[in-house]
Jmol script that loads the backbone (N, CA, C; Angstrom):
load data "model"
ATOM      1  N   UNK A   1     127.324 -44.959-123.802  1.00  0.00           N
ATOM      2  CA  UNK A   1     127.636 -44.991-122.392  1.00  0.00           C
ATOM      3  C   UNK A   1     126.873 -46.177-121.784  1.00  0.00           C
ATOM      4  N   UNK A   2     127.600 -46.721-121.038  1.00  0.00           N
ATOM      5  CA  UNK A   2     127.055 -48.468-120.218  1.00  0.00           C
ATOM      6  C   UNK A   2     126.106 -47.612-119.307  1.00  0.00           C
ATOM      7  N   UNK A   3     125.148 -48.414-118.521  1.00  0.00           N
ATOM      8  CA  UNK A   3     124.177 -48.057-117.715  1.00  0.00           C
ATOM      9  C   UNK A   3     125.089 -47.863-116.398  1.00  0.00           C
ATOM     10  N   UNK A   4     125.724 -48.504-116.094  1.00  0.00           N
ATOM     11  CA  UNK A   4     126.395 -48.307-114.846  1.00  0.00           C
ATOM     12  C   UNK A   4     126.974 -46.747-114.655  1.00  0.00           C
ATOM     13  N   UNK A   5     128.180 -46.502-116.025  1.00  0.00           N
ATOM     14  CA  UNK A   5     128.554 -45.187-116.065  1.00  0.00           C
ATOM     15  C   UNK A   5     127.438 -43.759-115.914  1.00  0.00           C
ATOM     16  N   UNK A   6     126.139 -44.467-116.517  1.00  0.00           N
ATOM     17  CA  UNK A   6     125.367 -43.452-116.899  1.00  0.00           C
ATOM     18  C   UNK A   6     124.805 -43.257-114.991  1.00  0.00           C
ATOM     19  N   UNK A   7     125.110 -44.062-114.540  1.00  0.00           N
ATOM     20  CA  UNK A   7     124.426 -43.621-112.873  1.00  0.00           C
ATOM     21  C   UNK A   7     124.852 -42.973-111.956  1.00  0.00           C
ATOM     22  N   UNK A   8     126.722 -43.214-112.659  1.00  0.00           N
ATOM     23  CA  UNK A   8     127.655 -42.796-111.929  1.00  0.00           C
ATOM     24  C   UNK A   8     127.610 -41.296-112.622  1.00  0.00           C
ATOM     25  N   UNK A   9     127.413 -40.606-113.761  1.00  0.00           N
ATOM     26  CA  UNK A   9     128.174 -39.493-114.130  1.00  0.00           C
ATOM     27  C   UNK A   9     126.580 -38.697-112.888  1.00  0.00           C
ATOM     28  N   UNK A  10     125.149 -39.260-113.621  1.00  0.00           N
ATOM     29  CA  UNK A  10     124.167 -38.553-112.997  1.00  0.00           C
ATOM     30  C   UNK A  10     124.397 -38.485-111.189  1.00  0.00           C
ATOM     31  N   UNK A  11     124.655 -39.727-110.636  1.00  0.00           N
ATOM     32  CA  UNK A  11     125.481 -39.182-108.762  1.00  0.00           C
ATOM     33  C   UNK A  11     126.075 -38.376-108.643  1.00  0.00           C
ATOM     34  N   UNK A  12     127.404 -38.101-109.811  1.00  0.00           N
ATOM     35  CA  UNK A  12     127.991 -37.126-110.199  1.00  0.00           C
ATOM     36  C   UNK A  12     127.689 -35.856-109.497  1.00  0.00           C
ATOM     37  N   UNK A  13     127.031 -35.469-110.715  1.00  0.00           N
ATOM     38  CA  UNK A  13     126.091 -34.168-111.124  1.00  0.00           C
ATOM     39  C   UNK A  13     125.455 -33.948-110.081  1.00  0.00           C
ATOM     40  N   UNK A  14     124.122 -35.016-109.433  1.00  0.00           N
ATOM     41  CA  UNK A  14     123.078 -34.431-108.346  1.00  0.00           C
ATOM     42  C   UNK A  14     124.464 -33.905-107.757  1.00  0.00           C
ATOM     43  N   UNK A  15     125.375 -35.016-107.030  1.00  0.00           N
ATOM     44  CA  UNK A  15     126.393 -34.502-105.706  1.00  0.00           C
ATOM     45  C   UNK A  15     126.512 -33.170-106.186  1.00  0.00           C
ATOM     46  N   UNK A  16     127.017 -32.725-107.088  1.00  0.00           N
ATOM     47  CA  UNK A  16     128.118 -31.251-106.988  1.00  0.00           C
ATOM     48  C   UNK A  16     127.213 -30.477-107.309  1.00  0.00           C
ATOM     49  N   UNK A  17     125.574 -30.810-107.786  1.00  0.00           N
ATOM     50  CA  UNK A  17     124.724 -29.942-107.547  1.00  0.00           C
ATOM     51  C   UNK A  17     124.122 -29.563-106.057  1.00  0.00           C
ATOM     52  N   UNK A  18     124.456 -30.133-104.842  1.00  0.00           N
ATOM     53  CA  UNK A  18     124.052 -30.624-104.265  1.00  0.00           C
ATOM     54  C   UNK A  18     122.736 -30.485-103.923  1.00  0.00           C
ATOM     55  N   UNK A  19     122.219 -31.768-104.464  1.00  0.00           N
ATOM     56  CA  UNK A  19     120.855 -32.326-104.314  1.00  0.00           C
ATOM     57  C   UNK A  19     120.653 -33.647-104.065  1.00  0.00           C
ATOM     58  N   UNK A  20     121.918 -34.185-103.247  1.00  0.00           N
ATOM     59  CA  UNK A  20     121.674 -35.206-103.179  1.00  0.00           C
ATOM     60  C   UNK A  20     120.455 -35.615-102.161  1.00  0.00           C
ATOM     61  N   UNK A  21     120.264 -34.945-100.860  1.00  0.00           N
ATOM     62  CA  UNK A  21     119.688 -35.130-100.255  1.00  0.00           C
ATOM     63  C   UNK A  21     117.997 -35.070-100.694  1.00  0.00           C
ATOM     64  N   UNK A  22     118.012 -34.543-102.125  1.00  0.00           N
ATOM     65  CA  UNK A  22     116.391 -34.546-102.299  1.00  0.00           C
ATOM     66  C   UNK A  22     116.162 -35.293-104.132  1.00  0.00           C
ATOM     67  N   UNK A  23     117.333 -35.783-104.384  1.00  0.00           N
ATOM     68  CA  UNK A  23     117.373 -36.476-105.597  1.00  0.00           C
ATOM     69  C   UNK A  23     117.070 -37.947-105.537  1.00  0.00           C
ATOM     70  N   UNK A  24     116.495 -39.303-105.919  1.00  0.00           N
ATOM     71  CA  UNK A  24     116.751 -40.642-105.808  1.00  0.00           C
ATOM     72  C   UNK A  24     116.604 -41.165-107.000  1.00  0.00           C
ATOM     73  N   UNK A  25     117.926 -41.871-107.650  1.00  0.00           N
ATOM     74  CA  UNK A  25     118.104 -42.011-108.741  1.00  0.00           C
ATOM     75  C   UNK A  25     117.057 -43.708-108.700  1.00  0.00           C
ATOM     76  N   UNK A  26     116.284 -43.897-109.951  1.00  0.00           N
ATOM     77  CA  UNK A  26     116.030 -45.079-109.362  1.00  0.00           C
ATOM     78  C   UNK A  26     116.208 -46.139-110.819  1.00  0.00           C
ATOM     79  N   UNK A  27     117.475 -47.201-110.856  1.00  0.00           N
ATOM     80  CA  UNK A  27     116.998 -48.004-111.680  1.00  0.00           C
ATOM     81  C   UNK A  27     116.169 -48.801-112.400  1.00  0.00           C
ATOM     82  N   UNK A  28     115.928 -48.939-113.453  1.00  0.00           N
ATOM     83  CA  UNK A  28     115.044 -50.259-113.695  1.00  0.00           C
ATOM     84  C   UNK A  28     114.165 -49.781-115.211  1.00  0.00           C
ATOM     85  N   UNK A  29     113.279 -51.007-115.661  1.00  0.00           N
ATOM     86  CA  UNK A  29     112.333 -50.629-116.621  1.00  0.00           C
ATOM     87  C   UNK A  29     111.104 -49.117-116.138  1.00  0.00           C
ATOM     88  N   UNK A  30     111.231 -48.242-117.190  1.00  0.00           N
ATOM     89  CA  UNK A  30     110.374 -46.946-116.439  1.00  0.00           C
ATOM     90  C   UNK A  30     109.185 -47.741-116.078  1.00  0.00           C
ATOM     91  N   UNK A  31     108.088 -48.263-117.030  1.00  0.00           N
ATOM     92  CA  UNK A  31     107.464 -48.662-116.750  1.00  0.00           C
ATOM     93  C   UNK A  31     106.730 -49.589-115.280  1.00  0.00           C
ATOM     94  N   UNK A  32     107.176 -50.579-115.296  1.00  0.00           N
ATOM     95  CA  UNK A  32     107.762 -51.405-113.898  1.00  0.00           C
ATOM     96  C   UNK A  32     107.786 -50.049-113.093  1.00  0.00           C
ATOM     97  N   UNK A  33     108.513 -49.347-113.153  1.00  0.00           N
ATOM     98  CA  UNK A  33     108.857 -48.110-112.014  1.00  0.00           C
ATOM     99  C   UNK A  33     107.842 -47.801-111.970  1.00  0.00           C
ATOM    100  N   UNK A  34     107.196 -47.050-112.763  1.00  0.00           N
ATOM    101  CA  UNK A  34     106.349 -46.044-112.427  1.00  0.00           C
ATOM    102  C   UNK A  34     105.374 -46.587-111.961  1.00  0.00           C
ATOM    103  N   UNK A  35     104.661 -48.051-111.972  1.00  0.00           N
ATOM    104  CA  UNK A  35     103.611 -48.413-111.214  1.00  0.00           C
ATOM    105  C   UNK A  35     103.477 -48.441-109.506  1.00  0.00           C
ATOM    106  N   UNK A  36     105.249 -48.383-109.570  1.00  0.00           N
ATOM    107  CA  UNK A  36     105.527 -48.499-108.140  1.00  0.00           C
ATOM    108  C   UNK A  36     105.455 -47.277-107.322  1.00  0.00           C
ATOM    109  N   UNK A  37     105.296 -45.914-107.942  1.00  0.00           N
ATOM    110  CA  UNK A  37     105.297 -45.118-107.327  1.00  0.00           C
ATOM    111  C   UNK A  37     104.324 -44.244-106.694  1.00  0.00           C
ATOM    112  N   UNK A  38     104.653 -44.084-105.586  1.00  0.00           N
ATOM    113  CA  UNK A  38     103.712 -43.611-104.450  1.00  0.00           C
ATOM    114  C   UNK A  38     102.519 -42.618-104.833  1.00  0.00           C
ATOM    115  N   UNK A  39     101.484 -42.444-105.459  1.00  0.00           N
ATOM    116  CA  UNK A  39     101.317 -41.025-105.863  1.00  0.00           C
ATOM    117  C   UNK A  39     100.618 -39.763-104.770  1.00  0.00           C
ATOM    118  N   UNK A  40     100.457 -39.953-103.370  1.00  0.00           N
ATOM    119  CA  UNK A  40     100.711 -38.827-102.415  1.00  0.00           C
ATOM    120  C   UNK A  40     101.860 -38.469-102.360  1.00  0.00           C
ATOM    121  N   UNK A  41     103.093 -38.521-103.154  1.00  0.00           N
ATOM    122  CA  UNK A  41     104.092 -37.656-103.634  1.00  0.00           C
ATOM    123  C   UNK A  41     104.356 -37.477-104.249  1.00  0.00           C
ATOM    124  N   UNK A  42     103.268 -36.131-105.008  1.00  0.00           N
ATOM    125  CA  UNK A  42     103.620 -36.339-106.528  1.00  0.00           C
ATOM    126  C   UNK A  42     104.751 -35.301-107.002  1.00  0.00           C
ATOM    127  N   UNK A  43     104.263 -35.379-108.242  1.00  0.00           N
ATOM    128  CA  UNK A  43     105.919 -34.432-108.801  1.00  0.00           C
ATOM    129  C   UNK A  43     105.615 -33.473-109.156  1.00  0.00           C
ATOM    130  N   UNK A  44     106.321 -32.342-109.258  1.00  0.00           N
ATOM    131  CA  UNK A  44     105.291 -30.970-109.892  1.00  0.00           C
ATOM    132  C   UNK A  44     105.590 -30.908-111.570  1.00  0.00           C
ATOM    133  N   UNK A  45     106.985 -31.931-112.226  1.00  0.00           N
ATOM    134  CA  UNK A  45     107.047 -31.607-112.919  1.00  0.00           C
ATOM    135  C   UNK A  45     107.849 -33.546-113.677  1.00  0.00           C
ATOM    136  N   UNK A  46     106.933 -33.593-114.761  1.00  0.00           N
ATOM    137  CA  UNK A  46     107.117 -34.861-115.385  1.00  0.00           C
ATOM    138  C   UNK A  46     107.623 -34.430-117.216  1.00  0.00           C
ATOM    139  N   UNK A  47     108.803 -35.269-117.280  1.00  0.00           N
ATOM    140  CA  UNK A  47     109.079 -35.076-118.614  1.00  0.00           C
ATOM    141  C   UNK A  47     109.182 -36.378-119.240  1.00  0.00           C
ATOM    142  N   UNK A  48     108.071 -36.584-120.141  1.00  0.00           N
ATOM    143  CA  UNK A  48     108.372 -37.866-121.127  1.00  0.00           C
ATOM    144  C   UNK A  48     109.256 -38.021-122.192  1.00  0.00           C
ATOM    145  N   UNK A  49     110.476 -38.901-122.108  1.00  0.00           N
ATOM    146  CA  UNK A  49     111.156 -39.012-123.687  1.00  0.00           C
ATOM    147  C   UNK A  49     111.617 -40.622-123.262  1.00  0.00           C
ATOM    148  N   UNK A  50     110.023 -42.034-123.909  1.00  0.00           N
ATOM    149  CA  UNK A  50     110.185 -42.803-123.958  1.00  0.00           C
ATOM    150  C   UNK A  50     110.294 -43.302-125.065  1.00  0.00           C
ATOM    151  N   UNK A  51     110.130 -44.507-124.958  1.00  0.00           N
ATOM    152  CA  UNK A  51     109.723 -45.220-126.319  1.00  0.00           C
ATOM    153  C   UNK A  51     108.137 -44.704-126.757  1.00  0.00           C
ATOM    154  N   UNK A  52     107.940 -44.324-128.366  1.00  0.00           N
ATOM    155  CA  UNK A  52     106.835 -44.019-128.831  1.00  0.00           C
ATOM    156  C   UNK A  52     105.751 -44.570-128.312  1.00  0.00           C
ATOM    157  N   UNK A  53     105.661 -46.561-128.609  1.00  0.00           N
ATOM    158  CA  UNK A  53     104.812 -46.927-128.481  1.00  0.00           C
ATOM    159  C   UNK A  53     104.153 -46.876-127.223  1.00  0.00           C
ATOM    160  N   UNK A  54     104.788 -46.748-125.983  1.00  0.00           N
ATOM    161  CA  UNK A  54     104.382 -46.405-124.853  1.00  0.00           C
ATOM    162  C   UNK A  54     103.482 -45.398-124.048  1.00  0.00           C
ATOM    163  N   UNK A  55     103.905 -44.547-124.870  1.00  0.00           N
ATOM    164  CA  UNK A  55     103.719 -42.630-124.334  1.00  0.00           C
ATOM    165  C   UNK A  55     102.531 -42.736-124.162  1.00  0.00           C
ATOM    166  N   UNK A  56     101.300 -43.643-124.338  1.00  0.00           N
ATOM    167  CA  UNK A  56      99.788 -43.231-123.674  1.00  0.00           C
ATOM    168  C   UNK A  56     100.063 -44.237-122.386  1.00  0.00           C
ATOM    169  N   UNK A  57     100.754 -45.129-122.384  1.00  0.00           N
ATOM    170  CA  UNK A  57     101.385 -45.650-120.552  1.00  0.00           C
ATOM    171  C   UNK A  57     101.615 -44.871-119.777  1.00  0.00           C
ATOM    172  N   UNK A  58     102.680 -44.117-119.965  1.00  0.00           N
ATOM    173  CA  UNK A  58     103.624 -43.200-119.216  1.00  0.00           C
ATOM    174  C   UNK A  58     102.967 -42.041-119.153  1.00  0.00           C
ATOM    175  N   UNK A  59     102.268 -41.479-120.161  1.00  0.00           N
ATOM    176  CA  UNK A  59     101.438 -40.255-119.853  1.00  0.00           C
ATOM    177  C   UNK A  59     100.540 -40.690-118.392  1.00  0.00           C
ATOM    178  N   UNK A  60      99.888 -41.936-118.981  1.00  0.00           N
ATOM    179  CA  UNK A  60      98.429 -41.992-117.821  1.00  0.00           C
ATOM    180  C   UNK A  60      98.978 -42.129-116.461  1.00  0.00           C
ATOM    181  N   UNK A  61     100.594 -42.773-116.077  1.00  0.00           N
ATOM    182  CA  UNK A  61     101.414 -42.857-115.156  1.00  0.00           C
ATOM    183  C   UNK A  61     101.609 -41.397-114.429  1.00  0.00           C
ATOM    184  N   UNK A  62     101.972 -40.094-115.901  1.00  0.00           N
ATOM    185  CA  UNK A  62     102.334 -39.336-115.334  1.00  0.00           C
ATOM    186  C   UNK A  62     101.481 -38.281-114.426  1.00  0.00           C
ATOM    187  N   UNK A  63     100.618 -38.223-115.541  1.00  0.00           N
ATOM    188  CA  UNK A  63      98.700 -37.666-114.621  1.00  0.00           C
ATOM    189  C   UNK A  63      98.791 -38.336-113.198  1.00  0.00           C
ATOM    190  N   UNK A  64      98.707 -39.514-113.118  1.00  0.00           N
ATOM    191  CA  UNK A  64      98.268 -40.099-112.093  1.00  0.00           C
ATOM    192  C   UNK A  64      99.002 -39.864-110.665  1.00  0.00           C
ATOM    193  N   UNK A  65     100.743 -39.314-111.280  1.00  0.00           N
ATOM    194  CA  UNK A  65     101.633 -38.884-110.356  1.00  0.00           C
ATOM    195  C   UNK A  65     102.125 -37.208-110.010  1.00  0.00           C
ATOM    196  N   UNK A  66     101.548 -36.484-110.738  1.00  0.00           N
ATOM    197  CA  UNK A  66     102.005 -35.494-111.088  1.00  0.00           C
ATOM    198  C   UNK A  66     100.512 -34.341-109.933  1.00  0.00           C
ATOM    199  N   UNK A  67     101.217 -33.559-109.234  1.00  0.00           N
ATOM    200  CA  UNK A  67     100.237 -33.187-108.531  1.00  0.00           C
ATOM    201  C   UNK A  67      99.519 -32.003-109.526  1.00  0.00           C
ATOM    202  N   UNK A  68      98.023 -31.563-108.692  1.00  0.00           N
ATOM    203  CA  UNK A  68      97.257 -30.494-109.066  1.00  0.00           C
ATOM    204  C   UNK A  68      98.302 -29.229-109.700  1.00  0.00           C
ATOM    205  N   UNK A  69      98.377 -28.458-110.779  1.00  0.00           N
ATOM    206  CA  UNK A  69      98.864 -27.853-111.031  1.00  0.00           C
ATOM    207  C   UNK A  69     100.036 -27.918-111.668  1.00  0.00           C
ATOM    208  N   UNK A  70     100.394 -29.147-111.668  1.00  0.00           N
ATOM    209  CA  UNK A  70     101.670 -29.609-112.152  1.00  0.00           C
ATOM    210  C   UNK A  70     102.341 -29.217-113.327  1.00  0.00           C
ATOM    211  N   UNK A  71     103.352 -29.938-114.466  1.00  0.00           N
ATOM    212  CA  UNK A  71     103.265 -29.784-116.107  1.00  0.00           C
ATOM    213  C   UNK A  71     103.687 -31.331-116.084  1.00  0.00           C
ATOM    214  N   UNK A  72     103.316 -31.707-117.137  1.00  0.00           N
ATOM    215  CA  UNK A  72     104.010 -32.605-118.076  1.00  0.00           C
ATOM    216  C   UNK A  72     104.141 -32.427-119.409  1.00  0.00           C
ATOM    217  N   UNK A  73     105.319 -32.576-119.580  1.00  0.00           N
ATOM    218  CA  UNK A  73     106.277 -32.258-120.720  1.00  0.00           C
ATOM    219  C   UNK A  73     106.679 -33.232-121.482  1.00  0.00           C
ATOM    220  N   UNK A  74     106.315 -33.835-123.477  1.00  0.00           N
ATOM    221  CA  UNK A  74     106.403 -34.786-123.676  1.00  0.00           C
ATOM    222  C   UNK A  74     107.640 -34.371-125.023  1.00  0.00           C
ATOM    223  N   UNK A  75     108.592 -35.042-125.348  1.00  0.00           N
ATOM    224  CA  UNK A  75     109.364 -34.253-126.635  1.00  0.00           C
ATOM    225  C   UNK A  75     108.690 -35.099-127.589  1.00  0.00           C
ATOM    226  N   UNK A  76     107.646 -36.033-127.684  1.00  0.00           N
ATOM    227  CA  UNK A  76     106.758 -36.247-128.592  1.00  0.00           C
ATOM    228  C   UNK A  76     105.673 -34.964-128.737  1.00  0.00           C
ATOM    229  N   UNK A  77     105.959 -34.368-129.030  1.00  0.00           N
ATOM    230  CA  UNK A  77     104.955 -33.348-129.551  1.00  0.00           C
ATOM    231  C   UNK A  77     103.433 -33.934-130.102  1.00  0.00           C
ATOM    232  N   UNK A  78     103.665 -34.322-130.796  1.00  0.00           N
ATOM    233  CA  UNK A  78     102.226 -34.963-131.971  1.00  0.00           C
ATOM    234  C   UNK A  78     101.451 -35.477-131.231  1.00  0.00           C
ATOM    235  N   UNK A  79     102.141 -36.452-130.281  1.00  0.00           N
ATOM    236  CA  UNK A  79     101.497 -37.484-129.354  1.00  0.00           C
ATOM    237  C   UNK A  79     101.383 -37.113-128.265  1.00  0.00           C
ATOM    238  N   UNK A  80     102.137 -35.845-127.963  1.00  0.00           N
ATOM    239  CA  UNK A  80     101.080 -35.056-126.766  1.00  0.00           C
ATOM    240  C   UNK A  80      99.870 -34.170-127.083  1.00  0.00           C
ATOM    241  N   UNK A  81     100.014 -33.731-127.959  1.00  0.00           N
ATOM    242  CA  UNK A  81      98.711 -32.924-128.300  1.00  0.00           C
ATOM    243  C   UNK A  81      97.559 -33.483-128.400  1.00  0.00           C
ATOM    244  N   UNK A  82      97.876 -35.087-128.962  1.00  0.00           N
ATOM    245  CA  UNK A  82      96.406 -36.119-129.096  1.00  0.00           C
ATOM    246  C   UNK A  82      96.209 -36.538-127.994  1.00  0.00           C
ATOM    247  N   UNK A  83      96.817 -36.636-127.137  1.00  0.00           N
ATOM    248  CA  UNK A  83      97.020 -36.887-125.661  1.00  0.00           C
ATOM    249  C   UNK A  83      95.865 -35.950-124.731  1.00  0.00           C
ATOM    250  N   UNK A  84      96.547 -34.734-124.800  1.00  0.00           N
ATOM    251  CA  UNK A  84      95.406 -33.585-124.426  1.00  0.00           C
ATOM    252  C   UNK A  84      94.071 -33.448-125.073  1.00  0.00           C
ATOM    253  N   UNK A  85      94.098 -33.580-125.848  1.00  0.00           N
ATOM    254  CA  UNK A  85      92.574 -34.005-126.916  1.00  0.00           C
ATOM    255  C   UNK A  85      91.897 -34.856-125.973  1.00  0.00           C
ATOM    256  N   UNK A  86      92.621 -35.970-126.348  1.00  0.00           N
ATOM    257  CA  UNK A  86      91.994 -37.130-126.418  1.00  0.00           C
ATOM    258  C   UNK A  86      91.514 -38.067-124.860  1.00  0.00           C
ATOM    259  N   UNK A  87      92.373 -37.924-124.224  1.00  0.00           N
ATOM    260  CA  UNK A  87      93.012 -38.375-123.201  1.00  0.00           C
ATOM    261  C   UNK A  87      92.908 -37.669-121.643  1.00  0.00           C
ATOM    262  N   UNK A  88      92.437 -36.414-122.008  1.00  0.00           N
ATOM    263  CA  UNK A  88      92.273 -35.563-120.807  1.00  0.00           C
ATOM    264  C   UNK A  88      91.578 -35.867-120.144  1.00  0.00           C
ATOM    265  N   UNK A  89      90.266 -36.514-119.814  1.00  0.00           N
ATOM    266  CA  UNK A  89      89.814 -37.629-118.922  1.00  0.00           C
ATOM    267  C   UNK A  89      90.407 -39.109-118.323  1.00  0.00           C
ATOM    268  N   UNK A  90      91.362 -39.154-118.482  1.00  0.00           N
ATOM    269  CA  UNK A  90      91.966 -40.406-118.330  1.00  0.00           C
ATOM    270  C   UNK A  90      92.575 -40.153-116.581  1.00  0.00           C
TER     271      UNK A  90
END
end "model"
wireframe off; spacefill off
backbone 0.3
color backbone group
């Protein structure tokens, strides 16, 4: 699926879920993104499925965005667990 389609099926979906009003789809490199984002609004709930080599980026992104109480959820398994080990001061 082209990136374009892939924005259109997800508008899709939020619409007829309707969530549009609290959804914002946002293009671009995650990375790049995520530096940009505000973190006095954080998220209650972050799911990582990036590129491997990244996932201690995007984790420290996601901590940093993800409010008190939150989850983050990585489908790297292995590399979340060393994450929590390792990383839980970060």
């Amino acid at each position: 699926m082209y990136l374009g389609q892939s924005i259109q099926v997800a508008t899709e979906n939020i619409e007829a879920a309707g969530l549009a009003n609290k959804v914002n789809i946002i293009v671009g490199r995650a990375i790049d993104t995520l530096e940009k984002l505000d973190p006095s609004q954080p998220f209650d709930l972050v799911f990582i499925d990036a590129d491997k080599p990244s996932n201690l980026e995007y984790y420290k992104h996601a901590k940093r965005l993800t409010r008190t109480g939150g989850v983050i959820v990585s489908e790297a398994r292995i590399f979340f667990d060393i994450c929590l080990l390792r990383f839980s001061s970060i």
